[in-house]
C-alpha positions in Angstrom: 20.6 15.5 -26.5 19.2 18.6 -25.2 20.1 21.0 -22.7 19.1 19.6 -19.4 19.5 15.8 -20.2 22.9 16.6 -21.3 24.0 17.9 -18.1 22.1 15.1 -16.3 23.3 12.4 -18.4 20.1 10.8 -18.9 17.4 10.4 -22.4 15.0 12.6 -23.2 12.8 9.7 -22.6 13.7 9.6 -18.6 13.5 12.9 -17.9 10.1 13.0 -19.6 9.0 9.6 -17.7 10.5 11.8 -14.5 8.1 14.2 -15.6 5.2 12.4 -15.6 6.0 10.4 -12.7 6.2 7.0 -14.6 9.5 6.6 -13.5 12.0 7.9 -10.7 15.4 9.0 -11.3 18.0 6.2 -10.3 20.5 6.8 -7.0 23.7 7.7 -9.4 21.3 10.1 -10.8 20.6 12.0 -7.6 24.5 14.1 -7.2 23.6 15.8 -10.7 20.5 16.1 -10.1 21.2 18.0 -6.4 23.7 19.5 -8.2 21.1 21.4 -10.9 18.7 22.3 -8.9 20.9 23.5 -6.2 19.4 22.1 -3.6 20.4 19.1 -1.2 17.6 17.6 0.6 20.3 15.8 2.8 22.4 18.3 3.9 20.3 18.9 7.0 20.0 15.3 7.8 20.8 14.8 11.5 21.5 11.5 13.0 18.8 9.3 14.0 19.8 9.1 17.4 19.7 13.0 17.4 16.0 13.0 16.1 15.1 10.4 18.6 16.4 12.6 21.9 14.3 15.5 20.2 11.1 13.5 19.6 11.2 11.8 23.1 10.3 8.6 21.7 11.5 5.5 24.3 14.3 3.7 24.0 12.2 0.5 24.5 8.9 -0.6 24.2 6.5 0.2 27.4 9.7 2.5 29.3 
């Protein structure tokens, strides 16, 4: 294995099918993937209920 997919865990094949968008990684994928790139697209995530109050979308439908 090489550098990257070592680290990952994964086959040269996936990360070349990630790549080329043929494939996506798989959800027990994702922590070393975050992990790599050092980035965590969900650590800003606020609650729904928190984006709703902000959007001032109704609570039901016609209110």
């Amino acid at each position: 294995m090489r550098g990257v997919e070592r680290l990952l865990g994964v086959s040269y094949r996936s990360l070349s099918d990630w790549e080329q968008s043929k494939l996506s990684p798989t959800i027990k994928t994702m922590p070393k993937i975050i992990q790599f790139i050092g980035y965590d697209p969900f650590e800003d995530a606020s609650p729904l209920s928190d984006r709703r109050k902000n959007a001032d979308v109704p609570k039901t439908p016609g209110a």
